[in-house]
Every structure is written in structure tokens, then in C-alpha cells.
FIRO-461258 format. One line per field, with one value per residue (C-alpha): residue number from 1; x, y, z. Coordinates in nm, 4 decimals, padded with zeros to 6 digits. Example, Ala and Ser with C-alpha at 12.3 -4.5 7.8 and 13.67 -1.06 7.14 Angstrom:
BEGIN
num	(1,2)
X	(01.2300,01.3670)
Y	(-00.4500,-00.1060)
Z	(00.7800,00.7140)
//
This chain:
BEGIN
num	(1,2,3,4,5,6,7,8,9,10,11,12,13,14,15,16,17,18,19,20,21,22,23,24,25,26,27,28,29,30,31,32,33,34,35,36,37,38,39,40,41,42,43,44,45,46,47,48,49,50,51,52,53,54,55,56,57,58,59,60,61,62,63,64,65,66,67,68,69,70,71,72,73,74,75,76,77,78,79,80,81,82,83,84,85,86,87,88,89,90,91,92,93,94,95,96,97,98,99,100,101,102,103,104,105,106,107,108,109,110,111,112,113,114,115,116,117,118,119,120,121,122,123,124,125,126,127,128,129,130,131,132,133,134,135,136,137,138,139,140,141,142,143,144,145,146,147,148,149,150,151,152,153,154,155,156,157,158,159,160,161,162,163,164,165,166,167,168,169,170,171,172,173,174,175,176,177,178,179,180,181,182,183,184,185,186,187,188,189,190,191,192,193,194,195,196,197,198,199,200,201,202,203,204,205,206,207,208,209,210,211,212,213,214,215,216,217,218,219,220,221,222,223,224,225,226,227,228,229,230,231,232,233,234,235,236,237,238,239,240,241,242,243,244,245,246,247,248,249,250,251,252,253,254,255,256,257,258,259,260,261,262,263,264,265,266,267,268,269,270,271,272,273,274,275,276,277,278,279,280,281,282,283,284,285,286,287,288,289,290,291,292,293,294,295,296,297,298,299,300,301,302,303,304,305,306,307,308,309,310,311,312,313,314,315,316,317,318,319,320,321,322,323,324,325,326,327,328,329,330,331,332,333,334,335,336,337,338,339,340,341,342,343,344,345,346,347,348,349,350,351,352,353,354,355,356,357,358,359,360,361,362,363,364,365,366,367,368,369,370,371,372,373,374,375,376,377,378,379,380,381,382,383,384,385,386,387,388,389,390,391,392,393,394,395,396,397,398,399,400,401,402,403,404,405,406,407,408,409,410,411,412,413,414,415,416,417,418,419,420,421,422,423,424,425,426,427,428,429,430,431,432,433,434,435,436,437,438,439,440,441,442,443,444,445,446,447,448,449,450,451,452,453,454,455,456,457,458,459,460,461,462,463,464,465,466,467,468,469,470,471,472,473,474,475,476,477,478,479,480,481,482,483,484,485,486,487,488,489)
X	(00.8385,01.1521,01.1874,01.3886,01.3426,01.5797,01.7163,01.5902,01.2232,00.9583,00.7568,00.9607,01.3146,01.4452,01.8015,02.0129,01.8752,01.5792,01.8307,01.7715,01.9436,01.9635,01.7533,01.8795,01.6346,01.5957,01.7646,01.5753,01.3158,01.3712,01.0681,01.2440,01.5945,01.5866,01.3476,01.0160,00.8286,00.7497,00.7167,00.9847,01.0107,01.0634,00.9880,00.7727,00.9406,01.2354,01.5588,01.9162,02.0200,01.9612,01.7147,01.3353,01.0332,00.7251,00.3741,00.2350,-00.1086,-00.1790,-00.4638,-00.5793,-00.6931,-00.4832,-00.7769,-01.0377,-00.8743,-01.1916,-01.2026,-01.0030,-00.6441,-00.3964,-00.0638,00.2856,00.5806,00.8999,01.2315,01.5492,01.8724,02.1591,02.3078,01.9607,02.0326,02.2130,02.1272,01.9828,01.7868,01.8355,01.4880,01.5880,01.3560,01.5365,01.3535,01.0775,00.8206,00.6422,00.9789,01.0285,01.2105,01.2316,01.5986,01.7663,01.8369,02.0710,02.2986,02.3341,02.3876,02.6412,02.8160,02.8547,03.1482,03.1875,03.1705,02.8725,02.7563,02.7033,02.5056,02.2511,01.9709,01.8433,01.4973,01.3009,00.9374,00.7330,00.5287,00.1452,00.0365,00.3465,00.5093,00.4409,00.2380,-00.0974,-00.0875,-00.2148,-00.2934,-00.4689,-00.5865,-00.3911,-00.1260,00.0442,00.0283,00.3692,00.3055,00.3098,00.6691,00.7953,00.6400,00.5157,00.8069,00.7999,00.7448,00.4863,00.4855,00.1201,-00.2407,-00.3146,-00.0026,-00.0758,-00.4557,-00.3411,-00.0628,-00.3532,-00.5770,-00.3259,-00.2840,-00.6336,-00.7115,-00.4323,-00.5974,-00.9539,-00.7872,-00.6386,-00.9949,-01.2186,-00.9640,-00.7914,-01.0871,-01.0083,-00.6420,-00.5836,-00.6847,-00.4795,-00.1218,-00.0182,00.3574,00.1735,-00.0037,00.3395,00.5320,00.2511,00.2887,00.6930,00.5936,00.4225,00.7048,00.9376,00.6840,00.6838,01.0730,01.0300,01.2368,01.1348,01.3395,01.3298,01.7240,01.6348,01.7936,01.6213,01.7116,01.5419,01.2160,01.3367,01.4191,01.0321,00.9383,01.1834,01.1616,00.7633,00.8109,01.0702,00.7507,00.5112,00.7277,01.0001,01.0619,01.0612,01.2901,01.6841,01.9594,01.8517,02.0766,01.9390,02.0880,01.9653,01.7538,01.4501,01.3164,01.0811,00.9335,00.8581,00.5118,00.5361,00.4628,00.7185,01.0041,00.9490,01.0654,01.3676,01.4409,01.3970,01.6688,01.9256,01.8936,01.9864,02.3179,02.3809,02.3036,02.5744,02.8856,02.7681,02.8110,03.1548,03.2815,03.1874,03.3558,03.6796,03.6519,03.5992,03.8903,03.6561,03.3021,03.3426,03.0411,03.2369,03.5571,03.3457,03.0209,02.8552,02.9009,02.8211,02.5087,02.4245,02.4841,02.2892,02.0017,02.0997,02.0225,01.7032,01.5415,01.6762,01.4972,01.1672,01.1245,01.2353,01.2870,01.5515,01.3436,01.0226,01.0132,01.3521,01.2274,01.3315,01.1449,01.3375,01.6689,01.4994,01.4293,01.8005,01.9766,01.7578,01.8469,02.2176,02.2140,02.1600,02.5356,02.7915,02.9194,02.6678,02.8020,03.0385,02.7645,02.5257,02.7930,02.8847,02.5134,02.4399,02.8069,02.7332,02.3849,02.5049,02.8096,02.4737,02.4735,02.1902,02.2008,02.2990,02.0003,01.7773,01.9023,01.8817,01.5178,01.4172,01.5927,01.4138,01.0325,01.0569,01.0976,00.7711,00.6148,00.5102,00.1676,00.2625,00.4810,00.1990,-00.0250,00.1963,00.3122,-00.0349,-00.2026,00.0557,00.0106,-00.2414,-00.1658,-00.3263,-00.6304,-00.6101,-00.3810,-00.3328,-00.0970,00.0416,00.1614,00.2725,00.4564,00.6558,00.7256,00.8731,01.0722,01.1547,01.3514,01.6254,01.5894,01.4928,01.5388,01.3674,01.0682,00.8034,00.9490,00.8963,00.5373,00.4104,00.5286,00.3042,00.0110,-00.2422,-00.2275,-00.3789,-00.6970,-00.6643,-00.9616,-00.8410,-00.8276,-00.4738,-00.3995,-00.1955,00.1233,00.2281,00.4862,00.9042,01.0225,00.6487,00.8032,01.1763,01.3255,01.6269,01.9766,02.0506,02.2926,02.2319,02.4637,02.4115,02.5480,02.6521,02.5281,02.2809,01.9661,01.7022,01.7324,01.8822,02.1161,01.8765,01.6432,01.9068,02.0030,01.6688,01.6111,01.9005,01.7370,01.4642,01.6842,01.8553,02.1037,02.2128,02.4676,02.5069,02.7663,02.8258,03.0368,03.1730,02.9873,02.5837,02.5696,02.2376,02.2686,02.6497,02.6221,02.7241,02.6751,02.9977,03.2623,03.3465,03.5410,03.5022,03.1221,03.1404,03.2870,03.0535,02.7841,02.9344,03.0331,02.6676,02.5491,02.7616,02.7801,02.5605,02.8303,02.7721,03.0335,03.1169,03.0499,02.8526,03.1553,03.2429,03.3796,03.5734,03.3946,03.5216,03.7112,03.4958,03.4488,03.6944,03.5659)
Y	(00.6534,00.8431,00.6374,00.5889,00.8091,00.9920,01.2423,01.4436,01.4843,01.7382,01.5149,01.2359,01.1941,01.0548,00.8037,00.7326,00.3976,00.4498,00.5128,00.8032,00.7638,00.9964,00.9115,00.8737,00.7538,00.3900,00.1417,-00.0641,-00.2343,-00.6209,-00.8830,-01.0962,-01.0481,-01.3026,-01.5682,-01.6797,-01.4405,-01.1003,-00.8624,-00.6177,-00.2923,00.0681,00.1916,00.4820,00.8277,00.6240,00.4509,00.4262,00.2197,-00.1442,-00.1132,-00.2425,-00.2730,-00.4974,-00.5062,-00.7380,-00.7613,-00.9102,-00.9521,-00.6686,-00.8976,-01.2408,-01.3512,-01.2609,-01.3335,-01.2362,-00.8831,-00.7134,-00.6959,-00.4030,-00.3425,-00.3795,-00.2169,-00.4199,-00.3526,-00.5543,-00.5270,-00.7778,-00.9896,-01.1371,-01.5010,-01.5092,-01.8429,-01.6354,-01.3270,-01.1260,-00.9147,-00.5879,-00.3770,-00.0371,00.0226,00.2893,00.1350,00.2046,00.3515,00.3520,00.0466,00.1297,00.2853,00.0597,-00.2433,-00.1124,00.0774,-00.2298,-00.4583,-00.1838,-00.2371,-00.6255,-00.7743,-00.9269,-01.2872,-01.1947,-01.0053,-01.2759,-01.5173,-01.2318,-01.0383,-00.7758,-00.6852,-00.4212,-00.2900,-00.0006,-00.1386,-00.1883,00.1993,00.3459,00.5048,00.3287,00.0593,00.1362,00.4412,00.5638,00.9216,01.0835,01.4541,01.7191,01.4715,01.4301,01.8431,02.0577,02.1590,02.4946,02.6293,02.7414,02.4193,02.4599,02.3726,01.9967,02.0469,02.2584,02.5449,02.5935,02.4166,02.6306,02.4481,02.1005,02.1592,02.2622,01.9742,01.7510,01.8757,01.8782,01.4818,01.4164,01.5439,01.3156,01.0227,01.1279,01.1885,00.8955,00.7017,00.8775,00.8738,00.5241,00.3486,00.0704,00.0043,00.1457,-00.1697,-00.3987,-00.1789,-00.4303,-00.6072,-00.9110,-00.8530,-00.7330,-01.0520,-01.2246,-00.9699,-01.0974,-01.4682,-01.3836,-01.1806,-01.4831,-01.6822,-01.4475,-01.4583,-01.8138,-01.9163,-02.1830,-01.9939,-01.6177,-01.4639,-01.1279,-00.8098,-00.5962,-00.2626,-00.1155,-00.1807,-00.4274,-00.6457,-00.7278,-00.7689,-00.9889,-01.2203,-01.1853,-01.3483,-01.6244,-01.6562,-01.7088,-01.9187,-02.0726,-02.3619,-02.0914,-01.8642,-01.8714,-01.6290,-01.3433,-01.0846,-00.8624,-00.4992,-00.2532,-00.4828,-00.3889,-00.5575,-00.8806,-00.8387,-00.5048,-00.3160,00.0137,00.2192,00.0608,00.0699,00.4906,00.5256,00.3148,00.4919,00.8502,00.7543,00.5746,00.9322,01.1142,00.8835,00.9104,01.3176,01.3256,01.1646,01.4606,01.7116,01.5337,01.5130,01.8989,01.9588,01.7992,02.0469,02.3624,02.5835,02.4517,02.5384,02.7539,02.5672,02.4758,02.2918,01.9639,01.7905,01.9900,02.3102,02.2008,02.1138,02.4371,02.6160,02.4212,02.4611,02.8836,02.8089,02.5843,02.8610,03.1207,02.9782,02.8786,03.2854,03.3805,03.1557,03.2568,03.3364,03.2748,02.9345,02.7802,02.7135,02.4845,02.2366,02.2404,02.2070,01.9552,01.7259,01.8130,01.6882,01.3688,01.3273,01.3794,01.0959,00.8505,00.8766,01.0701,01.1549,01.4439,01.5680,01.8435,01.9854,01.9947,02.1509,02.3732,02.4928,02.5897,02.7363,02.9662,03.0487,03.1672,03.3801,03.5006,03.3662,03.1594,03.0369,02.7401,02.6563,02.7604,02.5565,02.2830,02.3300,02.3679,02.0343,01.8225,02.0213,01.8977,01.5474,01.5417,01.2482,00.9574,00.8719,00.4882,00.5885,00.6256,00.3408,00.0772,00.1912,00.3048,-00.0448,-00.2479,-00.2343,-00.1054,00.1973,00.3833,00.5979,00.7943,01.1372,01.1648,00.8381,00.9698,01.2825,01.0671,00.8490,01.1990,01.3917,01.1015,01.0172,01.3877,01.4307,01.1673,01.2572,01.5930,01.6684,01.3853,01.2719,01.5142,01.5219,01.1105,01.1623,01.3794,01.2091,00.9230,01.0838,01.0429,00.6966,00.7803,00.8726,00.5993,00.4699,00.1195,-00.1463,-00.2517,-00.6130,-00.8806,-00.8475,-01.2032,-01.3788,-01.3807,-01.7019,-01.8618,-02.1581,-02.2796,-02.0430,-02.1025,-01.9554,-01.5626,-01.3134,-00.9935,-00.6665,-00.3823,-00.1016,-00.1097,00.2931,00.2272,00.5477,00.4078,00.0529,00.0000,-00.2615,-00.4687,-00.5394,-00.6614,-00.8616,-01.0359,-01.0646,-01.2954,-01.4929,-01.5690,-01.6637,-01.9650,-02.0818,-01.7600,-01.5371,-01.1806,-00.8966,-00.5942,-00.3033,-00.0819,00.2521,00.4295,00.4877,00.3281,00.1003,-00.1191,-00.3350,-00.1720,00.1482,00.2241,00.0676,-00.1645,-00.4419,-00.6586,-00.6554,-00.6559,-00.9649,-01.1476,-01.0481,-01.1661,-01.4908,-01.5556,-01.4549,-01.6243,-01.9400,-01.9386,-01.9611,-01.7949,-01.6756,-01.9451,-01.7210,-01.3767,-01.2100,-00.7813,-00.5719,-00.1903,00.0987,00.3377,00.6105,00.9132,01.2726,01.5023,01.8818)
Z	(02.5369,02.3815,02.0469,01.7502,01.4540,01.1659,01.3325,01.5910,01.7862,01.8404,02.0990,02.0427,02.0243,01.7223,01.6426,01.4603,01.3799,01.1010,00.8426,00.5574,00.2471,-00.0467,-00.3538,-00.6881,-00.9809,-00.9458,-01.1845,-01.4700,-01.3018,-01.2957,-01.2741,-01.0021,-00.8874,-00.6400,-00.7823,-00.7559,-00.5215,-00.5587,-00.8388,-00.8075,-00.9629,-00.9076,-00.5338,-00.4563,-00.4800,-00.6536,-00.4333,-00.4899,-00.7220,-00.7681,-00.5269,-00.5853,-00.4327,-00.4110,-00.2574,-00.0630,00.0066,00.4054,00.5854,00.7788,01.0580,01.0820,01.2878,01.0638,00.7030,00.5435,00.6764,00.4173,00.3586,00.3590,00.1448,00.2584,00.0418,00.0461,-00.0740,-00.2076,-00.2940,-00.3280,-00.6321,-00.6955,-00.6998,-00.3324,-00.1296,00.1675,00.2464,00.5452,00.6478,00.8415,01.0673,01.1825,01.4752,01.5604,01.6404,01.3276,01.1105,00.7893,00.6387,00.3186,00.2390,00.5047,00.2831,00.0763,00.3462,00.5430,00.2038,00.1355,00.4906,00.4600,00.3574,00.0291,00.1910,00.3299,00.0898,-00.1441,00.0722,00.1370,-00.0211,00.2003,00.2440,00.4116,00.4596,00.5719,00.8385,00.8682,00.9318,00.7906,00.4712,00.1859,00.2846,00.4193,00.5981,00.9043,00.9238,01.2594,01.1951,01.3251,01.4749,01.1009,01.1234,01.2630,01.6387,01.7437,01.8099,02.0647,02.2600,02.6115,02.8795,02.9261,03.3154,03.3111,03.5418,03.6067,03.6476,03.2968,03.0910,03.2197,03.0985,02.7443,02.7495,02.8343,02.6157,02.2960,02.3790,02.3998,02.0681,01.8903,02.0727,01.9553,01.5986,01.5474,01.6855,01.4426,01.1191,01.1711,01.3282,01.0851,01.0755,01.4048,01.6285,01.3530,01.4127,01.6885,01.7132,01.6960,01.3835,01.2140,01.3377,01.1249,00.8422,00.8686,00.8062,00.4876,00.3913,00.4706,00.2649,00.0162,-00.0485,-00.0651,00.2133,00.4778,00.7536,00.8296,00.8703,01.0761,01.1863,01.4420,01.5690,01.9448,01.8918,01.5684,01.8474,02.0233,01.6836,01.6009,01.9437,01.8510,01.5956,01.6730,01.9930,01.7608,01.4875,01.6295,01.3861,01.0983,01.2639,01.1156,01.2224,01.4366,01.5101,01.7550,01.7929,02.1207,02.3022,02.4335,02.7658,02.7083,03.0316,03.1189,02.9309,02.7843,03.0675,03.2610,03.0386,02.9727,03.3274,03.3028,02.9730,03.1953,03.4371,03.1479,02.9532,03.2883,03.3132,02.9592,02.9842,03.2826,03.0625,02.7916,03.0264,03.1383,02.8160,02.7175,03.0624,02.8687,02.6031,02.8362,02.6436,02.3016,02.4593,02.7860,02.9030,03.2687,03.3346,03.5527,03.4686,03.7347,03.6545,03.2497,03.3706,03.5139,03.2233,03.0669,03.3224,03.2625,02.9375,02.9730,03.1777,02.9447,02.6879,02.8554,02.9133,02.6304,02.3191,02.0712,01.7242,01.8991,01.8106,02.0288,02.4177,02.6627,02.4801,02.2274,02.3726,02.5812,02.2253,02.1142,02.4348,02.4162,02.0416,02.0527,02.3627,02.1334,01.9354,02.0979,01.7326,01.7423,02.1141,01.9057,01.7205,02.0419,02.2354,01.9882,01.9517,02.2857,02.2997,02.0452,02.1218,02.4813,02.2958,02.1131,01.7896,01.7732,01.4001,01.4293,01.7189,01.4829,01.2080,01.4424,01.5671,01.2543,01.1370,01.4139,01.3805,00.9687,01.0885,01.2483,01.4566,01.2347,01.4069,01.3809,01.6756,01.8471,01.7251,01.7982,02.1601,02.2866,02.1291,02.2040,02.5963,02.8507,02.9822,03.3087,03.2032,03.5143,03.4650,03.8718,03.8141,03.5375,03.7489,04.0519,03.8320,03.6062,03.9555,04.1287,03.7895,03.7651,04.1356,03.9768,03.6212,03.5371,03.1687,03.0132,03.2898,03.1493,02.7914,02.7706,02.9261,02.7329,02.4053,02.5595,02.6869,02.4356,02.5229,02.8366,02.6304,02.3639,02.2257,02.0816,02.3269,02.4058,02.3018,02.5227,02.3631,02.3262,02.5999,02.4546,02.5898,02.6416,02.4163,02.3367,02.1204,01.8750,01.9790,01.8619,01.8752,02.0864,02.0448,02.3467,02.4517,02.8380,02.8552,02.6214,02.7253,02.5072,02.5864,02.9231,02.9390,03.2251,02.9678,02.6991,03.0476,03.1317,02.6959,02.7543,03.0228,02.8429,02.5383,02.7720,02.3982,02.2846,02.3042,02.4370,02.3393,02.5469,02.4078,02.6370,02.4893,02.5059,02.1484,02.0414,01.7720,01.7055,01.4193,01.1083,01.2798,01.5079,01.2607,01.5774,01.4269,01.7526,01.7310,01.3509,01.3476,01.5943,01.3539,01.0557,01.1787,01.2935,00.9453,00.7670,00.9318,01.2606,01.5014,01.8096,02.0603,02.2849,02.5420,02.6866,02.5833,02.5711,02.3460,02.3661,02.2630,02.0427,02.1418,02.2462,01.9880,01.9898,01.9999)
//
């Protein structure tokens, strides 16, 4: 599946949502800033200031508590003594957490502000808590990729083969941990947290994938779940395998209004004065690249990762345009700069863990295949990219668990925030998520950038979530809000 990361993707496509802050040395450490609980200090690598950071030792198997445990890494910031604590997940799955506490603190208003503490976490598997590492996976692919669609029997065979040898990685090095890196078993690791803060309810904000975990949770805990806002809902319904393909054809919409808007901005980018012809320049320069890749290491892969990446916020449409633009005037600096950005990102092999243990997926390639070319006649630039980002969990060794049912008991009302053009989340699943959630309340902002809350500036959706926060009043209604107006060139 394409997921949320950073900033950009090699096999995976990365968003805007797993926040990365700049790191400053951390302040004096302080033995409790919010209370009882955990010991706080300095955070690993050092964090902005008045930020600190915690461990947290969990069981590795909540089933088994005498199997071992594993280490979580938290992090806090607020004035210490507020009379609530908000617990923020940015996404992934499997993305860092550490980093996002203090930009959302930072984004609240001062009313809010002081009723919250905000605390994050690396993940099971990820960062600073117990890592996951799987062999040559957590190494930098060779550049220029192969063509997502491959063109030949021989390409397919080395695709398959490069996926096959992450799965067999990650079985041999993270035989332990890797059965444990389940939603499930992080929903649990969330109720010690909550414990941990010594709160009796848990006050939650969930980005993409944030948002499974989050309803996992409030599943598995209802009475201790509090205010939940959820932000780019994923689909409670539909497994992993099934949501990639939804998420192939949402890209291809979302890929469409790019090429409209660029088609706005012809006199700025010469790219083609309607969304038709901006697409076949970009197909020019697809094929361009797949034969010949600018600095040996920019192919149509590549440009394949950066369309998917800049889908997720239309803020970076100026700078893709502007790219390819160039790079067909024959400059191609700045496409270099850019593939160069996304390959240092790398793919976080928690990525991986979670979505290929989460679910079952088919262990036969010739549905795999079926499944891509039908996917690629109606969406063509992301149907083999998403695939092959997933296909090591055709070969995974771990048994998939059953995730657990959202909605299989009464849940408490919450507040969902979606994006009508939303690519990485459809807007059907934030649809049926609200179903299943009979008492709560969904928002719909006319837009596709990935992530609203504290992200787009959008005072109409701002204010839903601050009202909820600060006093758990929901709209009255399913209600929408305007978008913001669209990049200029």
C-alpha cells in the first residue's frame, strides 16, 4: 500500500503526515512534568526544547506476559501540570512519533493549550523503541529502480526476487518481534501508555493509519476511551489488500486535478494548456526516463515515487511541476536534488511489518498480476508502483493475525476530519468508518490534501477540532467545510 512517511518514497510513497522537526539540544531534564508516571528526561539524539522523553517497558506478547517485554520511547511536552493529555499517532503504519508532540502542542490554541499535554511514541518495531531491522531492506536500493510496470518476463523475475529477499530478511532477523508488530498489540501498548500517564481515559489523535489504531483501541477499550479526533480515515472494513486498489484508483483522480492545475499554469510550465495533453508530457517524460535516466540514477521510477508523493498536499504541486518543467528544458538539477531527497528517506521496515502482519494477503503471484493489470487499465501510474511496495508480503513468513472487528461493540462518539479527494484514504472508507461509529460526527473539507487538522490552517475544521478537545462537543451534524484555495505557480 502507498503509505505515509516524511517526505517522499523510494518503494513507498511518503506524506506529509509523520512530521520532522529540527533538533535543538534538549532543555534541563525534569523528573516529572506532568506528575506521577513516567521518568522524563532527555530524548534520544536530543528534541526541541521542552520536550522529554520516557521509556516504557511492555510486554512483548500481551498474551503471553511472561515472554519478555520490549521498550517503548515516549515523548511530552506541554505546561506539565495540564488537567488532560492528548496521545498523538502521525500515521505510517509504523512512523516515527517522536517529534510530533511538540508541533501539534505548538499549533493549539492557548485555551487549548493549557488543558493538554501532548504525548507521542515510536511504535513497537520502530525508532527509538525496540527496533526492527530486516537485512538488506534497512539498506538504499539500487538507483535507477526498475520501471514499476515491468516490461519483460526478466524484470518481473528480479522485481520478484528483490521482494522475496526482504520477506526472508525480515523472517530470519526479526523472528522475535516480528509476529508481535500487529495494530492489535500497539492498541494494547496505548492502554499502558494511558496507564502510564495516569489517566483513566485515553484523549487520542490519529492520523491515516493513526486512525485503525485509534478505533482499535476504542474496539478493544471502549469504557477507557475519551476524545478521539480522527484525521484521514482509513476504511474499518476493507483488509489491506483490498484497500491498495482503492488507493490505486483515488491517486489516478487525484493525479488528473495535478495535471489540470499545471494545465492552469501552462505560460509558468509549458507542460500543455488542458489536463490531457499535461498528462502526455508527462507520459514523454516517463518513457524518457525509463530509457534513459537523467544521472543514471532518475528513471521512471522515480518520477513515478515523486508524482505519488506530491499527491498527498497540493502545496508541493509548484515544485513538482517546476521539476519536470525544467528537466524537459534540460536542466535536470533540481530532479536530481529531488531523487536524491526521497532515496535518503528510505523505507522504515515497520512499514512493512505492520501491513504484511496485520492482514492475510494472497501467496499466489498469478493473483497478484491479475489483480495490478486490471488496476493498471484505469490507473496507470500508481497500480504497479503500490504492488510492488507490497509484494514481499506475498512471501511473508509471519502468520497474519485477525485484525480485530471496529464497531464489534458500542463505541463512544468521535470526531472524524476527511478530505473529499483524499488519494490515500478514499473518502468511502472515512464513509463506512462513520457507519460503524453510529454517535459521532463526520467533517468533509472540500480538498485531497491528506491530513486537515493543524495541517491546512483551515479555520472551519480547526475549530470543530478544538471545540471537541476542549469541551467534547461534537457538530450537531455530518457537516462540510471549504478547502483552501489551490497553489499558485
Amino acid at each position: 500500500m502507498i503509505r505515509t512517511r516524511s517526505l517522499g518514497a523510494g518503494a513507498a510513497v511518503a506524506a506529509a503526515l509523520a512530521l520532522t522537526l529540527t533538533h535543538v539540544p534538549a532543555a534541563a531534564a525534569v523528573d516529572d512534568p506532568a506528575g506521577d508516571g513516567p521518568e522524563w528526561g532527555e530524548c534520544p539524539g536530543g528534541a526541541e526544547r521542552g520536550v522529554y522523553c520516557a521509556t516504557l517497558e511492555v510486554p512483548l506478547d500481551h498474551d503471553d506476559p511472561d515472554a519478555g517485554t520490549i521498550e517503548l520511547t515516549l515523548s511530552i511536552t506541554g505546561r506539565g501540570d495540564a488537567p488532560r493529555t492528548l496521545v498523538v499517532n502521525p500515521g505510517g503504519p509504523g512512523a516515527r512519533g517522536i517529534g510530533t508532540e511538540r508541533q501539534v502542542w505548538s499549533s493549539l490554541p492557548p485555551e487549548v493549550a493549557d488543558v493538554y499535554n501532548v504525548v507521542s511514541f515510536d511504535p513497537r518495531g520502530v525508532g527509538a523503541s525496540t527496533p526492527l531491522t530486516c537485512g538488506e531492506s534497512d539498506t538504499e536500493p539500487e538507483r535507477p529502480a526498475l520501471p514499476h510496470q515491468p516490461g519483460t518476463a526478466e524484470q518481473e523475475a528480479e522485481r520478484l526476487d528483490a521482494a522475496r529477499r526482504v520477506a526472508q530478511a525480515c523472517g530470519a532477523e526479526g523472528a522475535e518481534l516480528l509476529p508481535h508488530l500487529t495494530t492489535e498489540n500497539a492498541a494494547r501498548d496505548l492502554d499502558l501508555i494511558r496507564a502510564e500517564l495516569g489517566r483513566d481515559q485515553l484523549d487520542f489523535l490519529g492520523y491515516s493509519y493513526g486512525t485503525r489504531l485509534g478505533t482499535t483501541y476504542a474496539t478493544l477499550f471502549p469504557e477507557r476511551t475519551g476524545r478521539m479526533v480522527l484525521d484521514s480515515v482509513r476504511d474499518p472494513w476493507d483488509s489491506s489488500w483490498e484497500v491498495q486498489f482503492k488507493q490505486n484508483d483515488a491517486f489516478q483522480r487525484r493525479a488528473e486535478q495535478f495535471f489540470a492545475w499545471a494545465a492552469e499554469h501552462d505560460e509558468t510550465y509549458g507542460l500543455g494548456t488542458d489536463a490531457a495533453a499535461v498528462a502526455a508530457s508527462w507520459d514523454a517524460t516517463r518513457e524518457e526516463l525509463a530509457a534513459a535516466p537523467a544521472g543514471e540514477r532518475a528513471g521512471s521510477a522515480e518520477l513515478d515515487d515523486m508524482l505519488a508523493s506530491a499527491l498527498y498536499s497540493d502545496v508541493s504541486w509548484p515544485q513538482l511541476a517546476g521539476t519536470v518543467a525544467a528537466h524537459r528544458a534540460g536542466d535536470s538539477g533540481r530532479l536530481l536534488s529531488a531523487v536524491d531527497q526521497l532515496a535518503e528517506q528510505g523505507v522504515p521496515t515497520a512499514l512493512l511489518a505492520y501491513t504484511c502482519t496485520d492482514d492475510a494477503w494472497p501467496t499466489d503471484w498469478e493473483t497478484w498480476r491479475e489483480a495490478t493489470e486490471a488496476s493498471a487499465e484505469d490507473a496507470p501510474h500508481f497500480a504497479w508502483l503500490n504492488t510492488w511496495y507490497s509484494a514481499p508480503c506475498a512471501f511473508w513468513e509471519q502468520p497474519a493475525g485477525e485484525p480485530v472487528e471496529i464497531g464489534s461493540v458500542e463505541l463512544p462518539p468521535m470526531l472524524l476530519l476527511h478530505a473529499a479527494d483524499d488519494p490515500a484514504t478514499p473518502l468511502a472508507g472515512a464513509e463506512r468508518m462513520r457507519e460503524v461509529l453510529t454517535d459521532s460526527r463526520l467533517v468533509v473539507v472540500d480538498s485531497g490534501n491528506h491530513g486537515q487538522f493543524l495541517y491546512e490552517r483551515n479555520g472551519c475544521v480547526d475549530d470543530h477540532g478544538f471545540r471537541y478537545l476542549l469541551t467534547g462537543e461534537l457538530p450537531e451534524a455530518d457537516t462540510t467545510c471549504e478547502g483552501g484555495e489551490p497553489p499558485t505557480a
